[in-house]
DRENGUNU-976102 format. One record per residue (C-alpha): residue number from 1; x, y, z. Coordinates in nm, 3 decimals. Each point is the difference from the previous one (the first is absolute). Layout:
PT    k       xx       yy       zz
PT  NUM        X        Y        Z
...
//
This chain:
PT    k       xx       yy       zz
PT    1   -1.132    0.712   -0.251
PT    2   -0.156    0.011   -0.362
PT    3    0.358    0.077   -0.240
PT    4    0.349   -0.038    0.055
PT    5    0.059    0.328    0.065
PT    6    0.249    0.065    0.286
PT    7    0.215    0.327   -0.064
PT    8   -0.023    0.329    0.205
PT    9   -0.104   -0.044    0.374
PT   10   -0.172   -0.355   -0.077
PT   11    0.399   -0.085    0.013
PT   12    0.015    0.130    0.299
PT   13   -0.244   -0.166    0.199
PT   14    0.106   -0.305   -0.189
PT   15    0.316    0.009    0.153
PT   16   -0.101    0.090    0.336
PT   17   -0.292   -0.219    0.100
PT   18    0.052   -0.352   -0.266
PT   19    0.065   -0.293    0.210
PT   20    0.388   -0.088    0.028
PT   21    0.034   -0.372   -0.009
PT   22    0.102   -0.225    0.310
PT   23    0.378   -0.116   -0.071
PT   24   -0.166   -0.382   -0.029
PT   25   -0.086    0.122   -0.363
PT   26    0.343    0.062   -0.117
PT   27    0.135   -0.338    0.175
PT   28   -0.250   -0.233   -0.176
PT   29    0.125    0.255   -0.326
PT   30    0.351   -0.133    0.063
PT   31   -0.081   -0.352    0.102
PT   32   -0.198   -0.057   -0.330
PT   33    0.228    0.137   -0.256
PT   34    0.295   -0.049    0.192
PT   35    0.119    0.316    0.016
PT   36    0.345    0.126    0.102
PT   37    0.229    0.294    0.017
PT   38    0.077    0.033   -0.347
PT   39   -0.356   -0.018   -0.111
PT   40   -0.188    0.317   -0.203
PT   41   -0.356    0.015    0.061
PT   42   -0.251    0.184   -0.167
PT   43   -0.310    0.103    0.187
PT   44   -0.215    0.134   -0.313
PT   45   -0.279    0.233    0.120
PT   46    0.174    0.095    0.290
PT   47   -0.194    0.317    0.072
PT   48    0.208    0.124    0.327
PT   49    0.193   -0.289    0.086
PT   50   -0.208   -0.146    0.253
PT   51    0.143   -0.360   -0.129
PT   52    0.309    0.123   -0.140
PT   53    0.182    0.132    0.298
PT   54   -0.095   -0.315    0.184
PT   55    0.164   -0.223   -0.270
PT   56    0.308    0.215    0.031
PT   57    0.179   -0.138    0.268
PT   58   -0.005   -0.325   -0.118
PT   59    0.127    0.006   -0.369
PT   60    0.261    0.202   -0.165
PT   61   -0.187    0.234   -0.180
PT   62   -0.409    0.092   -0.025
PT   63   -0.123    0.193   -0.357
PT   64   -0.337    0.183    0.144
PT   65   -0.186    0.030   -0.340
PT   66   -0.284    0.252   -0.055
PT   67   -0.239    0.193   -0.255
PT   68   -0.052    0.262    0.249
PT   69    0.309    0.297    0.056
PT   70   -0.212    0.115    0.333
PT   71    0.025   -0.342    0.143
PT   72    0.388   -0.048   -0.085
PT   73    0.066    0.320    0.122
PT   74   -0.141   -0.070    0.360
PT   75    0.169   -0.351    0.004
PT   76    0.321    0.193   -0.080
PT   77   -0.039    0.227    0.322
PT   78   -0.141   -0.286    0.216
PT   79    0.311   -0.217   -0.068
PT   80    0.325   -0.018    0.149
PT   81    0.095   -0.370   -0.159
PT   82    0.337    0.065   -0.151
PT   83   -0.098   -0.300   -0.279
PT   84   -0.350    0.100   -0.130
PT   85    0.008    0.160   -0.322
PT   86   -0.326    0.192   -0.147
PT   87   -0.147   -0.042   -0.368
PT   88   -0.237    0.168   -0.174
PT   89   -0.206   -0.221   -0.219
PT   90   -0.317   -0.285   -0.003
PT   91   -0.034   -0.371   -0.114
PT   92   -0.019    0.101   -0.344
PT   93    0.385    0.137    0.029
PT   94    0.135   -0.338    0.074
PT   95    0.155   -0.075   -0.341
PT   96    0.212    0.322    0.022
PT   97    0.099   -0.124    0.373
PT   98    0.101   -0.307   -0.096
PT   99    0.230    0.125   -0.267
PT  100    0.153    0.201    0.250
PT  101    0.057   -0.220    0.264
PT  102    0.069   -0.313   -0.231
PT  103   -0.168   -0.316    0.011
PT  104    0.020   -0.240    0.373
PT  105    0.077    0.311    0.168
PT  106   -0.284    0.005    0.284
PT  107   -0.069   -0.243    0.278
PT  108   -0.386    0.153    0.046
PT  109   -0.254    0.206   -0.116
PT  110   -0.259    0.081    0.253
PT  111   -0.328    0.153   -0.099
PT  112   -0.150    0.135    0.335
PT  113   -0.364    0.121   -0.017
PT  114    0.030    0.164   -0.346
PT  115   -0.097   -0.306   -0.236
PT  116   -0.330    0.067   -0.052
PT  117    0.130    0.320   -0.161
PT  118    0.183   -0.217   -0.272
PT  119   -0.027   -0.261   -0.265
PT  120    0.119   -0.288    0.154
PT  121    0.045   -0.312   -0.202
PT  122    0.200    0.254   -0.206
PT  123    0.199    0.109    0.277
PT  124    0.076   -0.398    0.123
PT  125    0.142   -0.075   -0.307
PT  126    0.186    0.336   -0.073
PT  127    0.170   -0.061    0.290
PT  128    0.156   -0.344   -0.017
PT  129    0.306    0.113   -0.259
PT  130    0.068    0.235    0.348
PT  131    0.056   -0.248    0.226
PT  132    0.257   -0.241    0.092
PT  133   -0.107   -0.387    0.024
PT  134   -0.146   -0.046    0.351
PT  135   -0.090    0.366    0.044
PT  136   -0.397    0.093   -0.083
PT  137   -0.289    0.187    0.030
PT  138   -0.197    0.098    0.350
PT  139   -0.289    0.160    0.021
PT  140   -0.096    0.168    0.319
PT  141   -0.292    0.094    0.147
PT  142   -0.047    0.186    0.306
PT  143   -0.318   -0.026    0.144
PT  144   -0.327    0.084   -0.080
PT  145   -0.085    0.351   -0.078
PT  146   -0.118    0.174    0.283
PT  147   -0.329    0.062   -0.147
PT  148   -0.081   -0.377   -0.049
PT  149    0.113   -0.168    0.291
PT  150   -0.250   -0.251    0.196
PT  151   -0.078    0.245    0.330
PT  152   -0.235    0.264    0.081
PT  153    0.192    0.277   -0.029
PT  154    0.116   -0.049   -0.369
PT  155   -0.349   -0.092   -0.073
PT  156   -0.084    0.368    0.101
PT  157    0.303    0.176   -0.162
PT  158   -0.075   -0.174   -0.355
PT  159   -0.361    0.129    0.075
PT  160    0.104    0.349    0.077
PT  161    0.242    0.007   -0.308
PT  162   -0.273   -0.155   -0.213
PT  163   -0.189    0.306    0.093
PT  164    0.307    0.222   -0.040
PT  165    0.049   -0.113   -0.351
PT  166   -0.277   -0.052   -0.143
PT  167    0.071   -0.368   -0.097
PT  168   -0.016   -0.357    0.179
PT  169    0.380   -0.076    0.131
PT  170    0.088   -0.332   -0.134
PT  171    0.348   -0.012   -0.166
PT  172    0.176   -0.232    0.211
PT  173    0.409    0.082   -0.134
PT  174    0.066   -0.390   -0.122
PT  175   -0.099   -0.112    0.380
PT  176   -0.294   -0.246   -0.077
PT  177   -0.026   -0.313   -0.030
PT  178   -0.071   -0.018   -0.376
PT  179    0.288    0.245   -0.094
PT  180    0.237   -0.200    0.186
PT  181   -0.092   -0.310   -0.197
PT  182    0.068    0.166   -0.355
PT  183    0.304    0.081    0.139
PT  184    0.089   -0.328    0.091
PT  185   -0.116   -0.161   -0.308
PT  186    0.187    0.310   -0.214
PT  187    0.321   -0.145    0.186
PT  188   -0.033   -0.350   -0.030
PT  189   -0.062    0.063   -0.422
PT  190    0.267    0.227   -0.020
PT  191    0.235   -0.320    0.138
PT  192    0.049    0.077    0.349
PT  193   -0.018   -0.234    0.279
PT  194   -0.268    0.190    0.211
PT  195    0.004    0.043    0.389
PT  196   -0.161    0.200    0.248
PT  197    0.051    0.096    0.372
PT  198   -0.185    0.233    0.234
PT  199    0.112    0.224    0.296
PT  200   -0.279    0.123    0.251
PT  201    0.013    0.270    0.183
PT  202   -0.224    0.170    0.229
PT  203    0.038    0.436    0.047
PT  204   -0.228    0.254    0.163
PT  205   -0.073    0.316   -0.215
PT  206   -0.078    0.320    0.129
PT  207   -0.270    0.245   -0.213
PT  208    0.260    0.248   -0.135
PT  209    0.225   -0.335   -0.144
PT  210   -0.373   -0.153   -0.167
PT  211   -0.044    0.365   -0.137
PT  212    0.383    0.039   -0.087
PT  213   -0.067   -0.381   -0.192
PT  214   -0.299    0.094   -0.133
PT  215    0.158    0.344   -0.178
PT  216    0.269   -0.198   -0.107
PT  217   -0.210   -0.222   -0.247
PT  218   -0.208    0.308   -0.135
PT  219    0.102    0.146   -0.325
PT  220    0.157    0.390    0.025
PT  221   -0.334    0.105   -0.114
PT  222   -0.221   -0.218    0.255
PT  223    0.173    0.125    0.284
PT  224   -0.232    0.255    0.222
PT  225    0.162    0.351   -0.005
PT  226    0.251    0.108    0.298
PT  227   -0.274    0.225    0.194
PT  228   -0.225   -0.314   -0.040
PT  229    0.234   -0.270    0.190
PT  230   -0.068    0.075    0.343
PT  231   -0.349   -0.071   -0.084
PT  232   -0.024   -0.273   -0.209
PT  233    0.278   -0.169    0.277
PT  234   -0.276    0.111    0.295
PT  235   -0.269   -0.181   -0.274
PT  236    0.184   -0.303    0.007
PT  237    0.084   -0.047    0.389
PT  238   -0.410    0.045    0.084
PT  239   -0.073   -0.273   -0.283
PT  240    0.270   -0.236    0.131
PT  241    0.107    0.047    0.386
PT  242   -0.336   -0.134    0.063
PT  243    0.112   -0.378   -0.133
PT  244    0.342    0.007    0.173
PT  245    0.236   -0.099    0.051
PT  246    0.169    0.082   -0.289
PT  247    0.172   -0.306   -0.053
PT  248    0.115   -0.168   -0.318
PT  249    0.116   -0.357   -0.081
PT  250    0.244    0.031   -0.302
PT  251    0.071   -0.259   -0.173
PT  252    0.309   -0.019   -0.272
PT  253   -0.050   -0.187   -0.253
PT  254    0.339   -0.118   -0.165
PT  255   -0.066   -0.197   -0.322
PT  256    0.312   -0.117   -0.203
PT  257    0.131   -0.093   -0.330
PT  258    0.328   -0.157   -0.037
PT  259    0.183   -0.030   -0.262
//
């Protein structure tokens, strides 16, 4: 929630209660860049493959990139895709990939709730010598972090964290309005030609899966101890069940740069 920090049992919570993405995300993915079978994408930031195993099906070969050996390690166990392949490394180890792989060699890189985390004009242009001509760059969003969506209940949770933490929750994870237009504008300077698409979905959330979320965005050292969970879970329902239902809109932002 306040440093990207996401080793030990953060990883684990990240892997169990992140929002998967709705196969509509991956089709408009393949219908902008055009991707086919024999396509290598790169989903950089990966964390534990929420995106990456969706993408899967649908090209020859998915690179799930992260900075994190806690996160890769749960994608590895949460995966059966024959055709996803795991890397350790961040946005600043691009050069290095790209002499690997060789220049054209990817159709995508995807960047799924994990660019606020990274320099990204950088990134947008250290990417292009990757990328064959009509593949690009996406950057996904998935939602709204549960502690700043527009209902009651997430009104009460970001209160109750607030409290919790000792600081006002406001980090909104490249979501808002403003970060999505630096993005945009990073894209269109870099010499893409700059889309974007959006898939809604609606999903009810139970309290153990807002907690589970919640955990999963706290830093190793942020997260209350073992013995305290079943407290700080019982804190959370009697803030929140009172504004039900626990209902979220999500909305997935899909912004594009093609090459």
């Amino acid at each position: 929630m306040t440093a990207p920090a996401f080793g030990g049992e953060v990883s684990d919570y990240y892997q169990r209660f992140r929002r998967g993405y709705p196969p509509e995300v991956a089709d408009a993915l393949v219908g902008v860049f055009g991707l086919m079978r024999d396509d290598v994408v790169l989903d950089l930031g990966c964390g534990t493959g929420q995106l990456t195993r969706v993408l899967a099906p649908r090209v020859g070969a998915v690179l799930g990139m992260d900075s994190e050996p806690d996160m890769l390690a749960e994608a590895r166990r949460a995966t059966a895709e024959p055709n996803i392949g795991w890397v350790l490394g961040a946005d600043t180890d691009l050069g290095a990939l790209t002499t690997a792989l060789g220049p054209g060699r990817l159709g995508a890189v995807t960047v799924a709730q994990a660019l606020h985390w990274m320099d990204h004009e950088r990134l947008f242009a250290a990417v292009r010598p990757l990328l064959r001509a009509g593949g690009g760059v996406a950057v996904v969003t998935n939602g709204e972090p549960l502690w700043l969506q527009d209902t009651a209940w997430s009104a009460a949770l970001r209160q109750l964290m607030a409290d919790h933490l000792g600081v006002p929750l406001h980090r909104t994870c490249g979501t808002d309005a403003s970060s999505q237009e630096r993005y945009r504008e990073a894209l269109s300077a870099a010499g893409y030609t700059v889309d974007l698409r959006v898939v809604d979905y609606s999903a009810t959330l139970t309290v153990e899966e807002i907690v589970g979320g919640v955990f999963s965005a706290m830093s190793p050292e942020q997260l209350p101890a073992p013995a305290a969970r079943p407290e700080f879970t019982e804190r959370v329902r009697r803030a929140i069940e009172p504004h039900g239902p626990l209902r979220e809109r999500v909305r997935v932002r899909i912004l594009t740069g093609v090459r």
